[in-house]
Residue frames as qw, qx, qy, qz and C-alpha x, y, z in Angstrom:
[[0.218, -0.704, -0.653, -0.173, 126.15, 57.31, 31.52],
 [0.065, 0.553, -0.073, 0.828, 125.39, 60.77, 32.77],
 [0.408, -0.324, -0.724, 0.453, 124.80, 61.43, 36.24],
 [0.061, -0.699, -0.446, -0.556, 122.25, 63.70, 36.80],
 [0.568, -0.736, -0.283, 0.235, 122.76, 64.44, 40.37],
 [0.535, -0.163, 0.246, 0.791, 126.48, 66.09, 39.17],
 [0.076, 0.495, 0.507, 0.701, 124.11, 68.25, 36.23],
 [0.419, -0.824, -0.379, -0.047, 121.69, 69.26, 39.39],
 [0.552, -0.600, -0.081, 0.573, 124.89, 70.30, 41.82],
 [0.321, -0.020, 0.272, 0.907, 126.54, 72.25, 38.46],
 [0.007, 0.691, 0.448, 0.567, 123.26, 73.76, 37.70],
 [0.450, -0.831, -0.312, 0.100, 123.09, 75.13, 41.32],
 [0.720, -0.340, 0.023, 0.604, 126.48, 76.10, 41.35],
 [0.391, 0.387, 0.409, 0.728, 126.45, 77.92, 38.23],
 [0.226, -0.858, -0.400, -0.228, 122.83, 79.66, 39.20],
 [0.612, -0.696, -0.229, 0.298, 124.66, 81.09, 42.47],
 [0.706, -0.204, 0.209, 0.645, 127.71, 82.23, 40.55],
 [0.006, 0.575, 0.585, 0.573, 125.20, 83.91, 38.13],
 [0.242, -0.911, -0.329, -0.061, 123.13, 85.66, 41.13],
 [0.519, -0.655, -0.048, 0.547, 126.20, 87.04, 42.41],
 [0.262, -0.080, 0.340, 0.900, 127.79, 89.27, 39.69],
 [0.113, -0.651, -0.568, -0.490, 123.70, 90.55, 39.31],
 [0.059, -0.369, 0.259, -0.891, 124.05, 92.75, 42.86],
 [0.502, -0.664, -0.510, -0.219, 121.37, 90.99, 44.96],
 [0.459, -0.806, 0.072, -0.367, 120.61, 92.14, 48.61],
 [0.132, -0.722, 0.601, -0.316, 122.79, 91.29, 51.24],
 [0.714, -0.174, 0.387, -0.557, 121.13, 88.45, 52.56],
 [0.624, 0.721, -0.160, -0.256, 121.05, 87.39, 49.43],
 [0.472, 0.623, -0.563, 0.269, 124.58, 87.26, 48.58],
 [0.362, -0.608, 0.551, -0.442, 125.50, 85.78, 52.03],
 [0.797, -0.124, 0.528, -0.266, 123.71, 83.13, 52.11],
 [0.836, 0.540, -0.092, 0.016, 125.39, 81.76, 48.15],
 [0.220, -0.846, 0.486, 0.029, 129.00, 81.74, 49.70],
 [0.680, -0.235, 0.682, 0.131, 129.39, 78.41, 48.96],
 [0.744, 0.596, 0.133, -0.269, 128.79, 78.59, 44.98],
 [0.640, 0.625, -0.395, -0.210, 132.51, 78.13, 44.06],
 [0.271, -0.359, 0.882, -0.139, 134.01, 75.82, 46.81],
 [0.794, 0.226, 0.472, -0.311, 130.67, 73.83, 45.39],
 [0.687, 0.684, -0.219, -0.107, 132.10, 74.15, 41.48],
 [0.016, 0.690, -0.701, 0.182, 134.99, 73.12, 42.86],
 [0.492, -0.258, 0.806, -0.204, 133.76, 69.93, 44.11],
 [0.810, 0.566, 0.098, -0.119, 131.45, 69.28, 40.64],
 [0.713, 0.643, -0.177, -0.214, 134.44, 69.25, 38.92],
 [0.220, -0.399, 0.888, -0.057, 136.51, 66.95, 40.79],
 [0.652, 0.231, 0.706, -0.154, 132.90, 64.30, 40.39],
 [0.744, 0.598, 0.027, -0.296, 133.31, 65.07, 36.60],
 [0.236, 0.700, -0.664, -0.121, 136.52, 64.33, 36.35],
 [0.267, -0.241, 0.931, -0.070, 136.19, 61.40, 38.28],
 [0.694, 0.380, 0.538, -0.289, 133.31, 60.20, 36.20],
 [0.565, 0.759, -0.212, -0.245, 134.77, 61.01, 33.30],
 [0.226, 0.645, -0.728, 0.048, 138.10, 59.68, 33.58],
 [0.972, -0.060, -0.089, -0.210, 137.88, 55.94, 33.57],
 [0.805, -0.441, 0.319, 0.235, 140.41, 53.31, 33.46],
 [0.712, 0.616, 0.097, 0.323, 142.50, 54.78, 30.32],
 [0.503, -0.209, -0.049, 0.837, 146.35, 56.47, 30.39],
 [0.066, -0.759, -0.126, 0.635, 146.27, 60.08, 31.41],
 [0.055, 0.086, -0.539, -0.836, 147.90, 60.99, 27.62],
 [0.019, 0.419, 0.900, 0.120, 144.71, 59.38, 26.53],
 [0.130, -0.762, -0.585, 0.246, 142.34, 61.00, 28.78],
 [0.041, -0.724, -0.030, 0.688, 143.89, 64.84, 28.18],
 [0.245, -0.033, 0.671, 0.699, 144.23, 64.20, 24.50],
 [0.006, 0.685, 0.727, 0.043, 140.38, 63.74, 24.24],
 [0.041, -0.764, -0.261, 0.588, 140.04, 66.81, 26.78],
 [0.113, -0.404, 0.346, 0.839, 142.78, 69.18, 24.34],
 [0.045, 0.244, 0.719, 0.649, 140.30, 67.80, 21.18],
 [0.119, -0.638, -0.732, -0.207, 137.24, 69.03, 22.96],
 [0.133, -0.844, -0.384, 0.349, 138.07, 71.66, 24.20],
 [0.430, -0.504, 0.300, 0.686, 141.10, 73.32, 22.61],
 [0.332, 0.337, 0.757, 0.451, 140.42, 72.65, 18.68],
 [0.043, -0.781, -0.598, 0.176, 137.15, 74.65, 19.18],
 [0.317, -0.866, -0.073, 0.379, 138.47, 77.44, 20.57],
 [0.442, -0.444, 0.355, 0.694, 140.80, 77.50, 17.98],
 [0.262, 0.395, 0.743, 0.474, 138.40, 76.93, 15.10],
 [0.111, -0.918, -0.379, -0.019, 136.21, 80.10, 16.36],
 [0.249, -0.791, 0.097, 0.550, 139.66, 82.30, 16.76],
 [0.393, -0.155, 0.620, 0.661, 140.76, 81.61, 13.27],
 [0.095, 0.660, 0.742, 0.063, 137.27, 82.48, 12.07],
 [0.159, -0.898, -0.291, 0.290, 136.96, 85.46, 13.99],
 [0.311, -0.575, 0.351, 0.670, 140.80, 86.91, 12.81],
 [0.363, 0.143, 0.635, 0.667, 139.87, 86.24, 9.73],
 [0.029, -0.824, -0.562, -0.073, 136.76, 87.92, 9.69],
 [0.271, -0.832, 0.048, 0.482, 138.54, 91.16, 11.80],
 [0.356, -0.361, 0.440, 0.741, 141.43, 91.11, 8.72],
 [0.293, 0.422, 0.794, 0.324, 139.05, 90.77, 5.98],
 [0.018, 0.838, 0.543, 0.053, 136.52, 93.19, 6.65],
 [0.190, 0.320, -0.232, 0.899, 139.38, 95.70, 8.00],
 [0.449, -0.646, -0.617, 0.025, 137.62, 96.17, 10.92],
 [0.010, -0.785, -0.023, -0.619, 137.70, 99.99, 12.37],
 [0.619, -0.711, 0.116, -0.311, 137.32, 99.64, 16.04],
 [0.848, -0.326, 0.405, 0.104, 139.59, 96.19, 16.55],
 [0.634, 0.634, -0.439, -0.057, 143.25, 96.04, 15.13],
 [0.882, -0.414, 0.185, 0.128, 144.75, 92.84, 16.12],
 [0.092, 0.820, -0.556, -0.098, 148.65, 92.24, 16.43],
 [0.606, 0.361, -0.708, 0.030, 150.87, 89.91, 16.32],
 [0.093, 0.322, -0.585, 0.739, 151.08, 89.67, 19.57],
 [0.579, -0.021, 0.391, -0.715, 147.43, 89.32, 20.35],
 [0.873, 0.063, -0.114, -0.471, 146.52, 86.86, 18.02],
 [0.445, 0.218, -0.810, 0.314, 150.24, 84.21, 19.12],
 [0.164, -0.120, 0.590, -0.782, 148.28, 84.72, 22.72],
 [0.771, 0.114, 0.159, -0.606, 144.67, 84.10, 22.01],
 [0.856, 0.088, -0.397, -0.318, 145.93, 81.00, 20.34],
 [0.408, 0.333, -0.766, 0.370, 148.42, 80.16, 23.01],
 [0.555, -0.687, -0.446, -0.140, 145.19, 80.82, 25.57],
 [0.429, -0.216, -0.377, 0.792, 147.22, 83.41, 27.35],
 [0.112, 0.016, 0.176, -0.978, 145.91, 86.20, 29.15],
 [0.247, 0.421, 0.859, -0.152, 141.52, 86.40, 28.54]]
């Protein structure tokens, strides 16, 4: 079951994390200081709400299918798309695309 109070704390967190890279006033920005020690604490209560009584392999297998896969289905897409089309602006290497699937660098 979802815990909505965790959804509230990440929506604030996020929001705060958001206003800051937008330039507000001083004041402003001061007074959000707490926006990633707060993300920081959301995602200890997801983890711990997530992660039940099942072995860690388990539990990070899941994670690596939901999150990893993805990310991998949308770079194999995309390179293909960049080689295909010959794309002008963006020539990928070797080198970039062993990285982007190894999730090194951003």
């Amino acid at each position: 079951m979802r815990d909505e109070r965790i959804d509230v704390l990440r929506f604030i967190g996020l929001a705060m994390i958001i206003l800051a890279h937008v330039g507000p006033p001083g004041v402003i920005l001061q007074a959000r200081n707490f926006d990633v020690p707060l993300m920081l604490i959301v995602a200890g209560l997801s983890f711990h709400s997530s992660y039940r009584d099942e072995p860690y392999l388990s539990y990070l297998w899941k994670r690596i299918k939901r999150l990893v896969f993805p990310v991998w289905l949308f770079l194999s897409i995309y390179f293909l798309i960049i080689h295909t089309t010959g794309h002008p602006v963006k020539e990928v290497s070797t080198e970039t695309v062993t990285s982007s699937y190894l999730l090194l660098g951003g």
